[in-house]
C-alpha positions as a LaTeX table, in Angstrom:
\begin{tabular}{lrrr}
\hline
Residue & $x$ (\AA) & $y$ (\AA) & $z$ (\AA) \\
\hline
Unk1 & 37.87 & $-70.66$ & 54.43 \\
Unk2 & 35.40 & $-67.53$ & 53.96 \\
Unk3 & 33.31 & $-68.08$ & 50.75 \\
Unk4 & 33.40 & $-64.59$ & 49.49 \\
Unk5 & 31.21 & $-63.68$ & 46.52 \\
Unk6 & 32.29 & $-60.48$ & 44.34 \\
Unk7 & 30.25 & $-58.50$ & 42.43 \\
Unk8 & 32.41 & $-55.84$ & 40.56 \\
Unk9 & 30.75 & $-52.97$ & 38.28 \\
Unk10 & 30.54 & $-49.49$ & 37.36 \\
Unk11 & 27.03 & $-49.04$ & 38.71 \\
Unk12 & 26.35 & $-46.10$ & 37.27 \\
Unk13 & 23.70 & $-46.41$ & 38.82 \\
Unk14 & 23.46 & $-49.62$ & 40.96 \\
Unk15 & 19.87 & $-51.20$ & 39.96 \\
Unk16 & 17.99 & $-53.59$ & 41.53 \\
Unk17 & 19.12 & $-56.23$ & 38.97 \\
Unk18 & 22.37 & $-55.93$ & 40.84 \\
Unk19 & 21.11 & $-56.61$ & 44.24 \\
Unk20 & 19.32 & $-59.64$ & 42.76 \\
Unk21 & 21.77 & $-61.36$ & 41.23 \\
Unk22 & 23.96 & $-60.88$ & 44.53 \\
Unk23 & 21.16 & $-62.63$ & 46.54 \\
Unk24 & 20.94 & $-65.19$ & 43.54 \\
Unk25 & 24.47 & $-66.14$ & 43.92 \\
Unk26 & 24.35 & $-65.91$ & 47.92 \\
Unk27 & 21.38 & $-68.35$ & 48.46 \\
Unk28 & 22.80 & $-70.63$ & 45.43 \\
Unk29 & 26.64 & $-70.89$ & 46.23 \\
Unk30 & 26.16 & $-70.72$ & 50.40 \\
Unk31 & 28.27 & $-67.25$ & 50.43 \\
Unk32 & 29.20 & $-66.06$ & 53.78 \\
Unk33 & 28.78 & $-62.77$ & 52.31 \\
Unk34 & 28.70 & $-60.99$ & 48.85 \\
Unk35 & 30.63 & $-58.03$ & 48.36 \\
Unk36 & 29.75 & $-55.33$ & 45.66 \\
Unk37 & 32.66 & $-53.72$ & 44.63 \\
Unk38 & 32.52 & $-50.52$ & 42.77 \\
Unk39 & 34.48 & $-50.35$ & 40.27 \\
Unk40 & 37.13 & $-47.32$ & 39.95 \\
Unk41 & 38.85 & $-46.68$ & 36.35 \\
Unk42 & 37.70 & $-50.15$ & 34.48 \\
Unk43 & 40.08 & $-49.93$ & 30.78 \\
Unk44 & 37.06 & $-51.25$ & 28.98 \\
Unk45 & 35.42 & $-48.03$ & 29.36 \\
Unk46 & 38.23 & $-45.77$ & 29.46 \\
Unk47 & 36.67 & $-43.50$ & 26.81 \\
Unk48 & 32.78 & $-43.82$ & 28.48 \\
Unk49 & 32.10 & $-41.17$ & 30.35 \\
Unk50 & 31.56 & $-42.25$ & 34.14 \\
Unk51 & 30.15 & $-40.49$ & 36.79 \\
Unk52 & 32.58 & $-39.58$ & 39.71 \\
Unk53 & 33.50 & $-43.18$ & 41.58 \\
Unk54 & 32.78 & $-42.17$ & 44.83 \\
Unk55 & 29.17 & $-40.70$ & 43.68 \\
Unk56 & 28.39 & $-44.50$ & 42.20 \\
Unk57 & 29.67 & $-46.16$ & 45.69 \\
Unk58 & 27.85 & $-43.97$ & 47.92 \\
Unk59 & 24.42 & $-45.15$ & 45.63 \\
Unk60 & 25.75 & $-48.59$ & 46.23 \\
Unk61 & 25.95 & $-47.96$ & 49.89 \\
Unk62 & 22.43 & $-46.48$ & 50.09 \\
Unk63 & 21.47 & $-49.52$ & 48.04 \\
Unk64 & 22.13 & $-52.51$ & 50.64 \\
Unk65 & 21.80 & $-50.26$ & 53.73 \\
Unk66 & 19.24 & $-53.14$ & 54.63 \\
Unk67 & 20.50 & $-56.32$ & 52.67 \\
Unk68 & 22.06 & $-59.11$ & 54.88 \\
Unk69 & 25.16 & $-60.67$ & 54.14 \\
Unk70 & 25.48 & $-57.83$ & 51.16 \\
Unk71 & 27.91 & $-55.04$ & 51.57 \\
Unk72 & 29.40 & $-51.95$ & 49.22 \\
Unk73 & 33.22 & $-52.79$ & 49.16 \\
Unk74 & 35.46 & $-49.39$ & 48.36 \\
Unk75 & 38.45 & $-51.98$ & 47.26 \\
Unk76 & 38.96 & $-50.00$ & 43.83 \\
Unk77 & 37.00 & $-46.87$ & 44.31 \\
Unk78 & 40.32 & $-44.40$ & 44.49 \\
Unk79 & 42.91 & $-46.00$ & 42.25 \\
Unk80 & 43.16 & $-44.08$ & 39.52 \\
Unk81 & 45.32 & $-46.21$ & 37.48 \\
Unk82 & 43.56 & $-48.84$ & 35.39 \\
Unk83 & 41.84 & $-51.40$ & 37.07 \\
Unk84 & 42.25 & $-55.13$ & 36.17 \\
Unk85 & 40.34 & $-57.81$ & 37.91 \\
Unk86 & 43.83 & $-60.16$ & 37.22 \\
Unk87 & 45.43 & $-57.67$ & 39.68 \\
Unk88 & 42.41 & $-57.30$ & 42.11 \\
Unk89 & 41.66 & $-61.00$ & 42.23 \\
Unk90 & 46.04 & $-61.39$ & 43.17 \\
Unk91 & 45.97 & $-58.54$ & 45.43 \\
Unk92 & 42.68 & $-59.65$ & 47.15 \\
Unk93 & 44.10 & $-63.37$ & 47.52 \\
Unk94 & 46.91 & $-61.99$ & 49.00 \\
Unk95 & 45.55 & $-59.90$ & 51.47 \\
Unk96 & 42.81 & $-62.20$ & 52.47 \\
Unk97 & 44.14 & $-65.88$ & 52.46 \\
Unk98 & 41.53 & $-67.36$ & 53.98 \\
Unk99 & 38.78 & $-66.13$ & 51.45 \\
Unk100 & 37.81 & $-68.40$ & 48.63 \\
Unk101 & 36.59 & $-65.63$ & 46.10 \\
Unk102 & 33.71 & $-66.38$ & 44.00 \\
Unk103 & 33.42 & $-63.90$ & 41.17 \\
Unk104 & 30.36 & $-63.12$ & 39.63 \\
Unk105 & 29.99 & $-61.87$ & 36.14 \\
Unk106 & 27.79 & $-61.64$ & 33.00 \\
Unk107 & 27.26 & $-63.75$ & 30.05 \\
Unk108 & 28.63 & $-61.00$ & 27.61 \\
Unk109 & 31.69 & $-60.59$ & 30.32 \\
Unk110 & 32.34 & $-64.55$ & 29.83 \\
Unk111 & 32.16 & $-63.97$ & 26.11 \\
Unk112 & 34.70 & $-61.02$ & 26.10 \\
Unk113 & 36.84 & $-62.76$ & 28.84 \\
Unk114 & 39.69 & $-63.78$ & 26.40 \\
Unk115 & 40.59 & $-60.49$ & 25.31 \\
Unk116 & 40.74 & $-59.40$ & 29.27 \\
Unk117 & 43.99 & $-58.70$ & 30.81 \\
Unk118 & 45.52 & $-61.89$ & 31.57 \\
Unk119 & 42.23 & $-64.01$ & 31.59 \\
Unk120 & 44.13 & $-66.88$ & 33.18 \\
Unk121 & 45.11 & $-65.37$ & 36.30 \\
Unk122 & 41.58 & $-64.19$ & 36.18 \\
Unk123 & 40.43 & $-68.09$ & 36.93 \\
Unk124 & 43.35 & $-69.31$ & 38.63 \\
Unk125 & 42.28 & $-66.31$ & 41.49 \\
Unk126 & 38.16 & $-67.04$ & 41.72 \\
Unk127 & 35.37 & $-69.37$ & 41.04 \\
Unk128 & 33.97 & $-67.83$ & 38.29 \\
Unk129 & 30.25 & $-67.29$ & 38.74 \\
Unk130 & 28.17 & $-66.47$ & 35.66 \\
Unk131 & 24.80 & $-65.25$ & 35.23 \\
Unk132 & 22.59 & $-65.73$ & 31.73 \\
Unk133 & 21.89 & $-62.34$ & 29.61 \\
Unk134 & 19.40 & $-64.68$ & 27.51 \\
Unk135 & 19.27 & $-68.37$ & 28.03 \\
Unk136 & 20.98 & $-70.86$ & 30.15 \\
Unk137 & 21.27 & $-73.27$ & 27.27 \\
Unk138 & 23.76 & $-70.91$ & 25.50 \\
Unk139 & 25.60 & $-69.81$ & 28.82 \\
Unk140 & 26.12 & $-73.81$ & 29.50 \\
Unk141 & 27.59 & $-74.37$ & 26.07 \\
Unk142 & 29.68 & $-70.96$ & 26.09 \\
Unk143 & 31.01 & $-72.09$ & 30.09 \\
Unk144 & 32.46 & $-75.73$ & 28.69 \\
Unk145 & 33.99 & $-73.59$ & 25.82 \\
Unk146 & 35.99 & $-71.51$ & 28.12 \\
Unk147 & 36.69 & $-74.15$ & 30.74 \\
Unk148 & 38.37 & $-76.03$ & 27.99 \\
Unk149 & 40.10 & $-72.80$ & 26.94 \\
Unk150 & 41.43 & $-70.87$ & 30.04 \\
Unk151 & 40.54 & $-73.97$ & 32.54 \\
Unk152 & 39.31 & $-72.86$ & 36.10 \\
Unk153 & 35.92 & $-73.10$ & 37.70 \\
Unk154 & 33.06 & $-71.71$ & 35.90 \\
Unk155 & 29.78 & $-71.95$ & 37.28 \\
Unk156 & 26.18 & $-70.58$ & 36.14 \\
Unk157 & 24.23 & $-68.94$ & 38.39 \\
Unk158 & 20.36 & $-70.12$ & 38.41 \\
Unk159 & 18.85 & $-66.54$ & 38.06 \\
Unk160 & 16.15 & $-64.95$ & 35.88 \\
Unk161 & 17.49 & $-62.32$ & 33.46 \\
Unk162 & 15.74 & $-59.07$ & 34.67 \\
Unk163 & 15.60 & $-56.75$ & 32.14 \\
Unk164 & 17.34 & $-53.90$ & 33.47 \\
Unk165 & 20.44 & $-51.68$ & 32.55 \\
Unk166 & 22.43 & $-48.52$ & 33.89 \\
Unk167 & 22.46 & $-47.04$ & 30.29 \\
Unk168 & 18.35 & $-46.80$ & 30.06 \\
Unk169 & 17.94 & $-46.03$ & 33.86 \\
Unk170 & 20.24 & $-42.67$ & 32.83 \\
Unk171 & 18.57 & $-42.01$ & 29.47 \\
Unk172 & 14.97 & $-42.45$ & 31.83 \\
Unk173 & 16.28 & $-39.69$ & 34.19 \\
Unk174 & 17.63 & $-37.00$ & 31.35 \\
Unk175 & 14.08 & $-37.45$ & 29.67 \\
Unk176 & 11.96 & $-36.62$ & 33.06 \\
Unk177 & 10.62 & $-39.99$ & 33.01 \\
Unk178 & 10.18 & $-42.34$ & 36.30 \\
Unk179 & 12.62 & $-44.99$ & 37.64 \\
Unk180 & 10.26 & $-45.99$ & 40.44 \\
Unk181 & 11.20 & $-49.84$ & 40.93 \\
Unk182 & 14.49 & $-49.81$ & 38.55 \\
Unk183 & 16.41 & $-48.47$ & 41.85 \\
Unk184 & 15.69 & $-48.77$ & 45.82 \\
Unk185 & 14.09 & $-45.51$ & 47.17 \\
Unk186 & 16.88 & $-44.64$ & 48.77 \\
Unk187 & 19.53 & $-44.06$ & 45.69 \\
Unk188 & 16.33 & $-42.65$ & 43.37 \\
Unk189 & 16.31 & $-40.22$ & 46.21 \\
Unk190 & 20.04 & $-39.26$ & 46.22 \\
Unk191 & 20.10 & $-39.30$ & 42.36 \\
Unk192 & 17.10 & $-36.60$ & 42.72 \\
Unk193 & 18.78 & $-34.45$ & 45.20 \\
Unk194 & 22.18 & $-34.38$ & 44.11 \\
Unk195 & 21.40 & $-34.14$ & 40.47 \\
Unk196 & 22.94 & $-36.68$ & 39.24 \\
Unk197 & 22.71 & $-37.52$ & 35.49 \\
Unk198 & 21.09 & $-33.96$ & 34.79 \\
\hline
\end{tabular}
């Protein structure tokens, strides 16, 4: 079996908080390979504006062009129905039987994951991997809550927070200010000459 780690977002834009929780859950979990999947029409945000899914993948893309063991993954980039990680996770074990997925998520996603679309399925499908938003002493309390709850494997992921979201990085760029070090060189240079977020 391949261990395959997931990392599924909006990226809007990928950040470098992304690419380092990817190598946190690589190096901790022995991953063959993490894949970063963009994510295409997510419910949760149906009424967030989102920048065009196949802008956001390319800035993945451009964002591991030199990570090893890291790749973009297109899996939900063009579906334009709603997209459910329940029916990923079953389409994904389906087509790939000999991955074991290991899907990595946030401390406020572990909190909402109840109210998800069939949260069961969710960890019948995946190893749930979960990184801390604050604390780890919170995260370990809130993973035996939902272990006992929706059962599965839940598993934190021994990473620094780093203090870095999407929403400022956009709010940065409409203001004229810097995001030197939020985002690789490569994607602060497509975001400057495509225009994106102006």
């Amino acid at each position: 079996m391949k261990r395959i780690g997931i990392l599924g977002g909006t990226f809007d834009p990928v950040h470098i908080g992304h690419t380092a929780l990817a190598k946190a859950a690589l190096k901790q979990y022995r991953l063959d390979k993490v894949l970063v999947m963009t994510g295409g029409n997510p419910p949760h945000k149906r009424d967030i504006k989102k920048t065009d899914a196949n802008i956001r993948h390319d800035m993945v893309k451009l964002a591991l062009i030199d990570e090893e063991r890291i790749e973009a993954f297109d899996f939900e980039v063009n579906k334009r129905e709603y997209t459910y990680t329940a029916k990923t996770l079953t389409e994904l074990k389906k087509l790939h039987p000999d991955w074991e997925i290991y899907f990595i998520i946030g401390e406020d996603s572990l909190y909402d994951l109840p109210t998800w679309y069939e949260p069961q399925t969710v960890c019948q499908n995946c190893v749930l991997l979960v990184y801390p938003r604050i604390d780890n002493s919170d995260l370990d309390k809130l993973i035996k809550e939902r272990t006992k709850e929706l059962g599965g494997d839940i598993r934190p992921i021994n990473s620094n927070c780093i203090n870095v979201s999407s929403t400022d990085i956009r709010e940065r760029i409409k203001k004229g200010k810097s995001i030197k070090g939020l985002v690789t060189d490569s994607v602060e240079e497509y975001i400057r000459e495509k225009g994106v977020y102006k």
